[in-house]
Structures are given as structure tokens and as C-alpha cells.
N, C-alpha and C positions, 0 to 999 in steps of 0.2 A: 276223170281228169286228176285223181287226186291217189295216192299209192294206199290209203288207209280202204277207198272204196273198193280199188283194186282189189288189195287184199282180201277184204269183206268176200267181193262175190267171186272172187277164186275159190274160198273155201267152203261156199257153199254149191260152187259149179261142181267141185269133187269129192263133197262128201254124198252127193246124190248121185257122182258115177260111179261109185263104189258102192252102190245101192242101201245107202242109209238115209233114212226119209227126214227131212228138216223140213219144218215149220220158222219162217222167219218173222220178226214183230223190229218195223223199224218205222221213223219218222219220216215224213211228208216232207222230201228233197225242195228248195228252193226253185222257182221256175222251171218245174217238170210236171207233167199230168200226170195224176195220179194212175190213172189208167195205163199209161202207158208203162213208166217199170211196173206197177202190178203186174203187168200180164207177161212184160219179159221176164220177171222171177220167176213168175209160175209156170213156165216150162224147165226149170229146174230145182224147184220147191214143191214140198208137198202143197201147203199154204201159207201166204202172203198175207199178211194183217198191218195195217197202219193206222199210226194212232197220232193225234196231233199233238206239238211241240211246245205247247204253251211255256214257256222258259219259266223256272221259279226267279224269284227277287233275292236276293244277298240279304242278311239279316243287318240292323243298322249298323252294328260295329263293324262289319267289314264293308257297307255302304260309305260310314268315315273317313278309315282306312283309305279307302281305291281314291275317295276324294284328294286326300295330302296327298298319296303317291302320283296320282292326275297331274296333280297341281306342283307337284315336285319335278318331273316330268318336261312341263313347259319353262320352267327355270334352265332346264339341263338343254332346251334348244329340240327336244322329241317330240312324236305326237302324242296324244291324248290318250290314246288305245294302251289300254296295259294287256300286255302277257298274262294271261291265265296261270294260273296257280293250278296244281294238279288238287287242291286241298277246294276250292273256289268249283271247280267243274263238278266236282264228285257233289257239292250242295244244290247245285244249279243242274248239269244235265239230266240225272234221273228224276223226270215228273212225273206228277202225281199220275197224269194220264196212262206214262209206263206203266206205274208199278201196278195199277188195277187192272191193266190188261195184262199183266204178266201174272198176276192172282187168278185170271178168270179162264187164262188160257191152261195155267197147270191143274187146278181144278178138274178142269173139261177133260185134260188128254191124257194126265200124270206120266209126265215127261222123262223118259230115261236118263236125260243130259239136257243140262242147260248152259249153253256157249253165250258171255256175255263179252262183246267188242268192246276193249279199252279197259283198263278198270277204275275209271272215274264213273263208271256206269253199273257196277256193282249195287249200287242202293236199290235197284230197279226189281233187286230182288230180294227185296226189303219186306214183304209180307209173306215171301215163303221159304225165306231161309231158316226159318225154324223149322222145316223138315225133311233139311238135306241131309237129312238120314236115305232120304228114298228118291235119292237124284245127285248124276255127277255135276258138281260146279265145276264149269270150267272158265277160264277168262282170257282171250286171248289178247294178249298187251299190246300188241303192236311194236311200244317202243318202253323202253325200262325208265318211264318218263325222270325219278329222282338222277339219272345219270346225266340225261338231255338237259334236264334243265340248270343243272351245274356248270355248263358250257356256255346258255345261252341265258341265265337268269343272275341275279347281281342287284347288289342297292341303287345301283346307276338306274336299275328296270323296273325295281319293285323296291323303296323302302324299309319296307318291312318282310322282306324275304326272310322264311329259315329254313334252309337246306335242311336240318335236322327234321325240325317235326315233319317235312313235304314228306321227305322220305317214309318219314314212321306209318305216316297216313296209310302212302300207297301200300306199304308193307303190311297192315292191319288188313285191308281189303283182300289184298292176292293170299292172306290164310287163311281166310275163309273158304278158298275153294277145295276142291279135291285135286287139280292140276292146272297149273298157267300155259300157256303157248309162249316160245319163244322164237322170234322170228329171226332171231342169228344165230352163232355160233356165240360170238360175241356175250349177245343176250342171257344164253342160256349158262353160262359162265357168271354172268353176272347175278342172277336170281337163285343161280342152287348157292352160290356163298352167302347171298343177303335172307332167304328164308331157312338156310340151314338145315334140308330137307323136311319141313313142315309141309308143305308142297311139295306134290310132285312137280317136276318141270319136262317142258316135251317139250324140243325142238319142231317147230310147223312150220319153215321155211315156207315162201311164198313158190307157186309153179308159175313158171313163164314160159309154157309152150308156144300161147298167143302173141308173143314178140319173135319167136323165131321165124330166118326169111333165108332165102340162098343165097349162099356165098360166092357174090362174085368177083370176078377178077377186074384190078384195076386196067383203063388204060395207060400206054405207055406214054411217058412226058409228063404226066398231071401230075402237079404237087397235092400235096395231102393236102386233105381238109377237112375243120376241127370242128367239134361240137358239143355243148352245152345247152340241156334242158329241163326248164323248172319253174316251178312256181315263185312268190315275191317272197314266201314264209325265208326267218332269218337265217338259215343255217344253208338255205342256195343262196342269198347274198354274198356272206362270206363266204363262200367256195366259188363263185363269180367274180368276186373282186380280187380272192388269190390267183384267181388262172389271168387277168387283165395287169395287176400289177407282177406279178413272178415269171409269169410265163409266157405268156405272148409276146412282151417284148425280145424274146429271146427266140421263140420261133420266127418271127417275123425280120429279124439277123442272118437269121441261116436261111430260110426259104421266104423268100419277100411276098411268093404270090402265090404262099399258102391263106386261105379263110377260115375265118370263124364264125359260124352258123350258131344263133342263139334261140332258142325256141322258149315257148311260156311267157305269162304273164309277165316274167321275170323283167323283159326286156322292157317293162313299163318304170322300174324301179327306180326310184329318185337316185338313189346310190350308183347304178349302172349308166344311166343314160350319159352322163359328160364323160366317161369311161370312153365312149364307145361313137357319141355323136359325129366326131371327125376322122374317123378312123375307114376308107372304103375298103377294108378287108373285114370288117366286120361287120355281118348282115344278120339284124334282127327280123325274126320271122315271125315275132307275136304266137299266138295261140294256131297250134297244128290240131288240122282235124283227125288225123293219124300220127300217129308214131311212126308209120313207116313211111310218111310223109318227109321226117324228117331226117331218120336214118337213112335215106336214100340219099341226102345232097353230101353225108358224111363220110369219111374213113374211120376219123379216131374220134372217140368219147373222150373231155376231157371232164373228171370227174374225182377232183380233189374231197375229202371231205374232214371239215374242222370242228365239227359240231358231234360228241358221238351220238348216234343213234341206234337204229335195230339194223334192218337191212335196207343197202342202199339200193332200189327198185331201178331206177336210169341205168346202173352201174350193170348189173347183169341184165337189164333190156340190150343192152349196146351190144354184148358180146353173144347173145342170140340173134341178133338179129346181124351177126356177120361182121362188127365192125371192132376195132382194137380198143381199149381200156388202158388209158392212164388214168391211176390214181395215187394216193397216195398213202404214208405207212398205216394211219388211222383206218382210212379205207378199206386195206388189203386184210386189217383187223376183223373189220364188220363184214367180209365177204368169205373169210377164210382164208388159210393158207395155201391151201389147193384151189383156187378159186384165180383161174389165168386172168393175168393184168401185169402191165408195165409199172412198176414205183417210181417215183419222181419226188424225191424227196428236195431237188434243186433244179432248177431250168437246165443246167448240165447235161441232166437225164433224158430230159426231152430233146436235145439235139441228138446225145446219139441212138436216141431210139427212132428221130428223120434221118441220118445218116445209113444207118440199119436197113431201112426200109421202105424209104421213100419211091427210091429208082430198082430196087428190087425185087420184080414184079411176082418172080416166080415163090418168095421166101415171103412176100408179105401175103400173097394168096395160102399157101401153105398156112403159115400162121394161124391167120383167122378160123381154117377151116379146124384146126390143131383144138384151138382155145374154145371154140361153138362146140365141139364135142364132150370136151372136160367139163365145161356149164353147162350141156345137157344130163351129163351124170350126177352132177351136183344140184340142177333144181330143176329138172324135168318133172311134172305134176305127179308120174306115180312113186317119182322116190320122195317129194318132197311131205307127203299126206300121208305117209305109209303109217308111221308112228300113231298118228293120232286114228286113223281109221280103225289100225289094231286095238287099240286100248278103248275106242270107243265100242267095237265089235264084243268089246269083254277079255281077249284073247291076250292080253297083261293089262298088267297092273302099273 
């Protein structure tokens, strides 16, 4: 349910179809049997090891700290819950549990590469990185968190923010390795100027074969109809709340008896719900048990994004799985330029992109079929792992 897990076991579904053995060591999921992913990893894992999550405690001066900022917080009218700090996760999530099993697994096996998710979880390799002389460190980021949280972290959210040292942090961690992963174009721009080639950096874009679906043709008469999917995390709110106040009213001018289909948690959001409560063109569908549950009721993905991040996962599920991509300039940024999608930098754009295409069945089938091909060449699973399989095969450097 989540694009980070996604990611995870994408890149472990393809680095064992390219016949490279991984051993995985992850924590004990929340309301899941333990038995049960064990055993579906381990038909695409050498071995599956889990180790329990005992959370560390915050040392007292930042126990203080989160207190005022708490307490600052309910002044300002927010809730209690502070934003993680990328400085805060990297003390707290690698425990002690990891890091003795991540001693006792290298010991055992003396591991050619060791792939750590995120790198606030770097510490995890806190008693054998005094001989990564005889292993590649690699880290795959997910997202270039000092960038992310520039957009979405602020005195308003944390008090005692500082962009400077967060940065330095995460910058001290990712050189330690021997290569980062970057999961955009974007990203990967971002990390060769901020390590300054002290890292290597590889691009490992996510594959998304398992969203793709056939392209089919609309019938004729039926107005388009829109969609947005996502969880409550802050950076789908603001990109919900921009498609509800910028855009919809402007579709809903032009094509009265087009919908808006909301999928995720999202639709539970305090910020969303009076958006949306009196609106019968806009149907919340809560939590889908498929994706292609939901891309089925859709045409267009609508899929602003204001927050940067790495790669935006909805964004190229939509366009594999056959349906049309508005987004916007940030967006088309973190997707690439080659990377088919309509820009909507003003409601403007989205009229005449329904005018375009709404009532033109044969040009909107085309399209789609046009755009699912360009995003298969772009992050189809063998081109998007290529980089990293080579380099982990030995075959560059």
C-alpha cells in the first residue's frame, strides 16, 4: 500500500530475476503474520530474516525539544504529531536488534553488497562498517529527504528546524557508502551536485510492469472521468487540495457530468472532507483493494505535484496502466522530460486538453496507446535495474 514498500520489493523481485541471490533482514510489519510475507519473500529471496522493532527512546535534549515544539504546535491550532526530522529517524530507527543481526548475518555469509533502504537506516551498519573495505555499501534513498523536507518542514512544524545541519546529516551517511540509488532523474541530479562525486550515484528508477493493463477504448458520449490516489501523508494533501480549489472547478464549467474518483486513506482527511462533502461529482472510494480497481472507473490521472520528491509512483502507474497524466511543471520535473504527460500549469490547460479529447475517441485511444509505450521504454523492469545489476555483477564501476 505504500510506494516506499513497493519500491522495496520491486527491487528485490528483480534483482533475483537477474539471478543475483539477496538475503533480506527487515522488521516485523504491523498486523501481518509473520509467516505469511516470510514465505512470500522467500520465493523471491535467497533468505528472509526478521528481527523485532523495539523503537530506541530520543536522548533527553531532544525528548525537551519535541516537548516545546508539541506544545508550540497546539498554539498554532495543529496536532500533536511532529514530522520526523531526518536527524531524529537515523537515532531511532536503526536498533540495536538490526544492527546485531546485521553483525551476525555478515560474519556468517561475508556479503559482497550490502543494500540499506533509506539512509536514516545506515547506523544499522554500525558495527561492520569498519570493513567496508570487503563490501559494497550501497543505500538506496528513496527520496533526497534535505530536498522533501524544504517544502514540507518550516518553524510553523518544527521550532527548532535547521535545514542546514538535516542536510549535513543525511550527506555524512550517503558517504559513507560506495554508491546511492536514485530513483529519479530529478534525484540523481540532485545527489551528484550535493556529494560532489564522493559517491557514486546510479539511477534505479522503480519498474512498473505490474501496473500495466490494456488499452481500451472509450465509449462514445461519456465525459471523462478524473482521478486521484493517495494516502493522508502531507504532500497528497496539497496536491488534493490544489486539483479541488484550481481545477475542478474549471472542469466542472466545461463538462458538468464529468467525476472525480478519489481513492486512499486520503479521502478520510480533515483538510479534504468539506472540500468534497457536498459535491455529487465527486466520489470517494476509500481504500481500493487493487489499483486496477481504481484505474478502471478512470480516464485521466490527475496528479499535480508541490512537494519535490523522488519519483512520483501514481503518476507513472496511471499512464501504464492506459490512462492519461495531467500534471504539473514540478511533476514533469520528477518524471522526466521524455516522460508523456499533459502540463497544467492553470485550469486553462485542462479545458483544452477536454476539448482535445474528450469527444475524440479515435485521438484519445491513440494517445494512450502512444504514451503506455514511451513509459514502457522508460521504466519497464529490465531497463529500469539495468545500471544497478551491472555494477552489482562487477561489470562497471
Amino acid at each position: 500500500t505504500l510506494g516506499s514498500h513497493q519500491r522495496a520489493f520491486n527491487l528485490l523481485f528483480n534483482l533475483g530475476k537477474n539471478g543475483i541471490l539477496v538475503d533480506v533482514l527487515l522488521t516485523t510489519p504491523k498486523n501481518v503474520k509473520q509467516s505469511e510475507f516470510q514465505t512470500a519473500l522467500g520465493t523471491i529471496c535467497n533468505n528472509v530474516y526478521i528481527y523485532k522493532n523495539n523503537k530506541k527512546k530520543h536522548n533527553a535534549r531532544i525528548i525537551a525539544k519535541r516537548y516545546l515544539e508539541s506544545k508550540a504546535r497546539t498554539v498554532l491550532g495543529k496536532s500533536k504529531e511532529l514530522p520526523e526530522l531526518f536527524s531524529e529517524r537515523l537515532n531511532t530507527r536503526p536498533t540495536e536488534s538490526c544492527k546485531r543481526w546485521v553483525n551476525s548475518l555478515y560474519l556468517a555469509n561475508k556479503y559482497e553488497s550490502v543494500i540499506i533502504s533509506y539512509a536514516w537506516m545506515m547506523g544499522a551498519l554500525e558495527h561492520i562498517i569498519h570493513d567496508s573495505e570487503n563490501f559494497k555499501v550501497i543505500c538506496d534513498t528513496h527520496d533526497v529527504q534535505f530536498t522533501r523536507n524544504d517544502d514540507i518542514l518550516n518553524r510553523k512544524e518544527r521550532i527548532f528546524f535547521n535545514s542546514t545541519l538535516e542536510k549535513r546529516c543525511e550527506l555524512t551517511e550517503l558517504k559513507k557508502c560506495d554508491s546511492v540509488l536514485a530513483i529519479s532523474v530529478s534525484d540523481e541530479d540532485i545527489l551528484k551536485k550535493a556529494l560532489k562525486n564522493s559517491t557514486n550515484v546510479i539511477r534505479a528508477s522503480s519498474g512498473f510492469d505490474y501496473a500495466l493493463s490494456q488499452v481500451k477504448s472509450r465509449p462514445h458520449g461519456k465525459p471523462l472521468h478524473f482521478g486521484f490516489i493517495g494516502g493522508q501523508m502531507s504532500a497528497n494533501v496539497k496536491s488534493l487540495v490544489h486539483i479541488l480549489d484550481e481545477w475542478w472547478p474549471s472542469i466542472k464549467k466545461y463538462s458538468p457530468d464529468s467525476k472525480l474518483f478519489i481513492a486512499g486513506s486520503i479521502c478520510k482527511s480533515a483538510e479534504i472532507l468539506p472540500k468534497i462533502f457536498l459535491d455529487p461529482n465527486v466520489l470517494p472510494l476509500g481504500f481500493v483493494n487493487s489499483i486496477s480497481d481504481f484505474y478502471n472507473q478512470i480516464d485521466v490521472s490527475l496528479n499535480p505535484v508541490l512537494v519535490q520528491g523522488g519519483l512520483n509512483f501514481k503518476s507513472v502507474e496511471a499512464v501504464f496502466a492506459g490512462k492519461h497524466l495531467i500534471t504539473n511543471s514540478l511533476g514533469q520535473e520528477c518524471l522526466g522530460s521524455e516522460f508523456p504527460s499533459t502540463i497544467a500549469n492553470s485550469s486553462d490547460d485542462i479545458v483544452k486538453f477536454i476539448s482535445k479529447y474528450e469527444f475524440d475517441i479515435k485521438k484519445d485511444y491513440g494517445m494512450r496507446i502512444a504514451n503506455q509505450n514511451k513509459a514502457k521504454n522508460l521504466f519497464a523492469n529490465k531497463k529500469t535495474y539495468l545500471e544497478l545489476v551491472n555494477y552489482l555483477a562487477g561489470q562497471q564501476a
